[in-house]
C-alpha positions as CSV (number, residue, x, y, z in Angstrom):
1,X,-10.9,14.6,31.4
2,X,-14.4,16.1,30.2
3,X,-12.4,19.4,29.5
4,X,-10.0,17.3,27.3
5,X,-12.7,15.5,25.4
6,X,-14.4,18.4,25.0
7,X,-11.3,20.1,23.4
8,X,-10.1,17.6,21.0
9,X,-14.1,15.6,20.0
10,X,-13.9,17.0,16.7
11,X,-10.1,15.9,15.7
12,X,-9.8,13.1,13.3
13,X,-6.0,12.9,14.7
14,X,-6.2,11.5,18.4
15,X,-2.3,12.1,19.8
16,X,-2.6,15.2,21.2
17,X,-5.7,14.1,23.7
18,X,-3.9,10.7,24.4
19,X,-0.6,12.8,25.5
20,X,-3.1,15.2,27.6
21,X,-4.6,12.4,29.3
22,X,-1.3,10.3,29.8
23,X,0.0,13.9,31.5
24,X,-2.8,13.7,33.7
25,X,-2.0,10.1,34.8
26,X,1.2,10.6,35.4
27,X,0.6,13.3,37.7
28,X,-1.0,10.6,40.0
29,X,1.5,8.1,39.2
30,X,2.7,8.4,43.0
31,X,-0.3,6.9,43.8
32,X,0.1,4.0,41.5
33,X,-3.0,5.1,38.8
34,X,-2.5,3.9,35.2
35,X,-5.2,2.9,33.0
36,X,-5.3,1.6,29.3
37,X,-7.6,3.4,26.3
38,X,-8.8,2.6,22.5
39,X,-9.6,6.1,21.3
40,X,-11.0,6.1,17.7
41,X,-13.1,7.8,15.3
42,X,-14.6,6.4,12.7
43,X,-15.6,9.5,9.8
44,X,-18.3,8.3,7.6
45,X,-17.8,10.4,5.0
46,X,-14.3,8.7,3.5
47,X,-14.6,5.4,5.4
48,X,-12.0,5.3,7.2
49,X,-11.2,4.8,11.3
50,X,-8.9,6.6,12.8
51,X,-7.6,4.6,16.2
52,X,-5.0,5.0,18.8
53,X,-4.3,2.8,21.5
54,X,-2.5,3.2,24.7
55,X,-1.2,0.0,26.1
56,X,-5.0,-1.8,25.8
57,X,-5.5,-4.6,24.2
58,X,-5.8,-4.7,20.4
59,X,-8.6,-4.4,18.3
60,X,-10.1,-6.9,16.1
61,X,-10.6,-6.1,12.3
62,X,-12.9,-8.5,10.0
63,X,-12.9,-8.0,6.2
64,X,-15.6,-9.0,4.8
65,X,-14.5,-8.9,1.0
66,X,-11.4,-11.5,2.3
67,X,-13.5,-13.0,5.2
68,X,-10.1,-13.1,7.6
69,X,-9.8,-11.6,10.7
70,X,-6.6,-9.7,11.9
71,X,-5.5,-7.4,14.4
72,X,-5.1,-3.6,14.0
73,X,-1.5,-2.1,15.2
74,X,0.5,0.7,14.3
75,X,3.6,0.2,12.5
76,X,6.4,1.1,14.3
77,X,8.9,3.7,13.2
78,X,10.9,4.8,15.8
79,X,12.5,2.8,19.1
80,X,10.9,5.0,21.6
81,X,8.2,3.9,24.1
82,X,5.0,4.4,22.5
83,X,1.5,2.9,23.1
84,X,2.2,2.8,27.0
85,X,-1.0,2.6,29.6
86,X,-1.5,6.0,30.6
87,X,0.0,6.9,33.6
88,X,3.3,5.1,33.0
89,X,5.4,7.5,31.2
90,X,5.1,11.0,31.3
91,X,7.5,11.3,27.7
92,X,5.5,8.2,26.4
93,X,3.3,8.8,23.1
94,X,1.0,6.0,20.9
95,X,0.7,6.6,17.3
96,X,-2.6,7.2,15.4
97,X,-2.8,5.2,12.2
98,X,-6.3,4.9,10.0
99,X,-7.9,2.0,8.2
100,X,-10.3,2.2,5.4
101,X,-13.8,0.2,6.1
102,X,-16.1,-1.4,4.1
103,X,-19.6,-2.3,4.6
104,X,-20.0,-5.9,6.4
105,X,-16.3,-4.8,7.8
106,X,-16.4,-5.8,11.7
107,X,-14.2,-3.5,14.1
108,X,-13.8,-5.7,18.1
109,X,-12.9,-4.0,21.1
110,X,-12.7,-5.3,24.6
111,X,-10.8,-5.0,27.3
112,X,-8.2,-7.6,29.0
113,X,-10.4,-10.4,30.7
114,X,-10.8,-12.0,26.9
115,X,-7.3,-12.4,26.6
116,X,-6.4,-13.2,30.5
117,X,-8.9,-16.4,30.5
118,X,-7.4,-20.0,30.4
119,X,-7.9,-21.7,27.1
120,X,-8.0,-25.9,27.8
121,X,-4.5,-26.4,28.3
122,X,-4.3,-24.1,31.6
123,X,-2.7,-21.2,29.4
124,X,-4.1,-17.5,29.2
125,X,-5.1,-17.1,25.5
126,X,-3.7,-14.0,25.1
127,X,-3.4,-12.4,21.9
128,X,-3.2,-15.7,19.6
129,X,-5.8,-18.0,21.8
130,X,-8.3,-14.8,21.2
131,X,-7.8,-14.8,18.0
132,X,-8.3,-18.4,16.9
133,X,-11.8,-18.3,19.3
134,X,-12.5,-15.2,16.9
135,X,-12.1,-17.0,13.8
136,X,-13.9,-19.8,14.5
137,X,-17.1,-18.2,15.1
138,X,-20.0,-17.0,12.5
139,X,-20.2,-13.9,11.9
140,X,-23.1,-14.2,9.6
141,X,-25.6,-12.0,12.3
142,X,-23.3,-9.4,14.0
143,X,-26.2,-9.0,16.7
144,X,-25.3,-12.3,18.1
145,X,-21.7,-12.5,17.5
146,X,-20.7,-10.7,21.2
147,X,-23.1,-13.4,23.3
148,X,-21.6,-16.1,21.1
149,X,-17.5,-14.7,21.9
150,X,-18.4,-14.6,25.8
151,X,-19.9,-18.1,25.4
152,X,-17.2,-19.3,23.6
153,X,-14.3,-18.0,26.0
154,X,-16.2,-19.0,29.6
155,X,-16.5,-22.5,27.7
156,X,-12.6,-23.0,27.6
157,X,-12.5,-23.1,31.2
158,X,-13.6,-23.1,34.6
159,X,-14.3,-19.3,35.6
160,X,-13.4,-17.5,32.8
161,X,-14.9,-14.2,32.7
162,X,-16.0,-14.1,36.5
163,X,-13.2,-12.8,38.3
164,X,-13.0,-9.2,36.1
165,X,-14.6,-7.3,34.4
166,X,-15.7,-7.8,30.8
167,X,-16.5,-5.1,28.0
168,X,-17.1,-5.8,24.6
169,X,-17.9,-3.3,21.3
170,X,-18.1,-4.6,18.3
171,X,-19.4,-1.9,15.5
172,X,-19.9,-1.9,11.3
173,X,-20.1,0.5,9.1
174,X,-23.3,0.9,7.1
175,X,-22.3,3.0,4.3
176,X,-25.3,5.6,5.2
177,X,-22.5,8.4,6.0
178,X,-21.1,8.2,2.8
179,X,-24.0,10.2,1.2
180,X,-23.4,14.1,0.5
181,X,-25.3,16.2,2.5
182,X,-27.9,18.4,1.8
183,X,-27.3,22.5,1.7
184,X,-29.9,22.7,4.7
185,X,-27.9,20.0,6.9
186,X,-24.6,21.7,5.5
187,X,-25.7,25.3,6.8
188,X,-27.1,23.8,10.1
189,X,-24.0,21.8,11.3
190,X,-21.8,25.0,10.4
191,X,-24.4,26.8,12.7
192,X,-24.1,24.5,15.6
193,X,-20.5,24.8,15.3
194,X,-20.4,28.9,15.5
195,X,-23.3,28.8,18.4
196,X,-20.8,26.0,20.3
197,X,-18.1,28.2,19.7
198,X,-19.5,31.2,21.3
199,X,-20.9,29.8,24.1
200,X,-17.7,28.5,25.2
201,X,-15.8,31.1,24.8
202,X,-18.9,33.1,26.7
203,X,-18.3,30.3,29.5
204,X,-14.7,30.1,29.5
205,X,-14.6,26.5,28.3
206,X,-12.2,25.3,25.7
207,X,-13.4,25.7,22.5
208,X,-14.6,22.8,20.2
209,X,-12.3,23.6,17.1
210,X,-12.9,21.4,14.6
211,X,-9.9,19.1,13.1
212,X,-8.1,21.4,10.1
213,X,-8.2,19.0,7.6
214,X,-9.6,18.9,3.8
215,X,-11.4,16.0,5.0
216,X,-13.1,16.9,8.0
217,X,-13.6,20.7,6.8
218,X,-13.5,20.9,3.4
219,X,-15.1,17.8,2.8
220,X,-18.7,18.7,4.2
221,X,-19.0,20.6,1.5
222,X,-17.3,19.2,-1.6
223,X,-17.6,16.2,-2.1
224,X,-14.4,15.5,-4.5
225,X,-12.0,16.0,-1.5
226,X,-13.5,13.0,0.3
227,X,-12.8,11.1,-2.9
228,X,-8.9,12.4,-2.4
229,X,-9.2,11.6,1.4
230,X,-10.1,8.0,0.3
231,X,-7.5,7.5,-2.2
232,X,-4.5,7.5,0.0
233,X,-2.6,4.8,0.8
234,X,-3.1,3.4,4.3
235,X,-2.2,0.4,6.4
């Protein structure tokens, strides 16, 4: 997997590294490996996070501007399996979609303990029991909000979050990415770029191509493209 991530860490556009990984899962599908993943990108420049998710549970998304929390999925478009666990499928695929965030915006990841733990009546939460715990807590100081969700689900009953293991992120955007940057830091990043290059081709490691887009190219540089990136129309 470090070959893969070293491959595809520059791409806005997450498919192709989810369908490499799930390939590599299914190879050891005999031995009954699977495993879920969020993988995401958040490029500071436009604002927007780019996410795709294979069979985990879904993220969180608070707007600040409407102060209402939901939960981020791709539409679907086709009838084919898609956002499977990796490892299940070898012709399975999961879609990558993008969001547009604003400052104060709140992004929640965790993995499936929150949503496997009774809620008072005896009942996993699940997606919907998560989601009303979610809502009814303050986000007012983000640093707190984590301790106050784990709090919040272990108080619904009786040995929640002991039996599994829990991970939470929660992350914001600050709006510091958004500014242009300066010709020294422009010159020094494409530097970087063309030493990393040659030493992996030097070393025979893949080679960290960056994502061909006016965004994530172009955009460095000129700042009206990230403008256009921002302007279209997204879910």
């Amino acid at each position: 997997l470090r070959g893969l991530m070293r491959r595809y860490v520059n791409h806005l556009d997450h498919t192709q590294f989810v369908r490499s990984m799930n390939q590599q899962f299914s190879a050891l599908s005999e031995a009954g490996c699977f495993a879920t993943a969020v993988v995401s990108t958040y490029f500071a420049p436009t604002g927007r996070l780019t996410l795709c998710n294979a069979g985990h549970p879904l993220p969180l998304l608070y707007r600040a501007a409407s102060r209402e929390w939901t939960y981020l999925d791709a539409l679907r478009e086709s009838s084919d399996p898609v956002n499977l666990p990796l490892g299940i499928l070898d012709m399975g695929d999961s879609q990558t979609f993008d969001v547009p965030l604003r400052v104060g915006d709140l992004v929640l990841c965790y993995t499936d303990s929150l949503i496997e733990s009774r809620g008072r009546d005896g009942q996993e939460l699940g997606h919907a029991g998560l989601l009303e715990i979610v809502k009814s807590l303050d986000v007012s100081d983000p640093s707190r909000f984590i301790s106050d969700l784990r709090a919040a689900v272990a108080d619904q009953a009786s040995g929640n979050l002991t039996a599994d293991d829990v991970t939470v992120l929660m992350f914001r955007p600050n709006g510091l990415g958004t500014r242009q940057p300066t010709l020294r830091r422009q010159v020094a990043a494409v530097t970087k770029l063309l030493g990393a290059i040659g030493r992996r081709i030097g070393g025979g490691e893949p080679v960290p191509w960056p994502d061909l887009k006016l965004a994530n190219v172009g955009g460095a540089l000129f700042s009206p493209l990230h403008r256009f990136w921002k302007s279209r129309t997204s879910i």
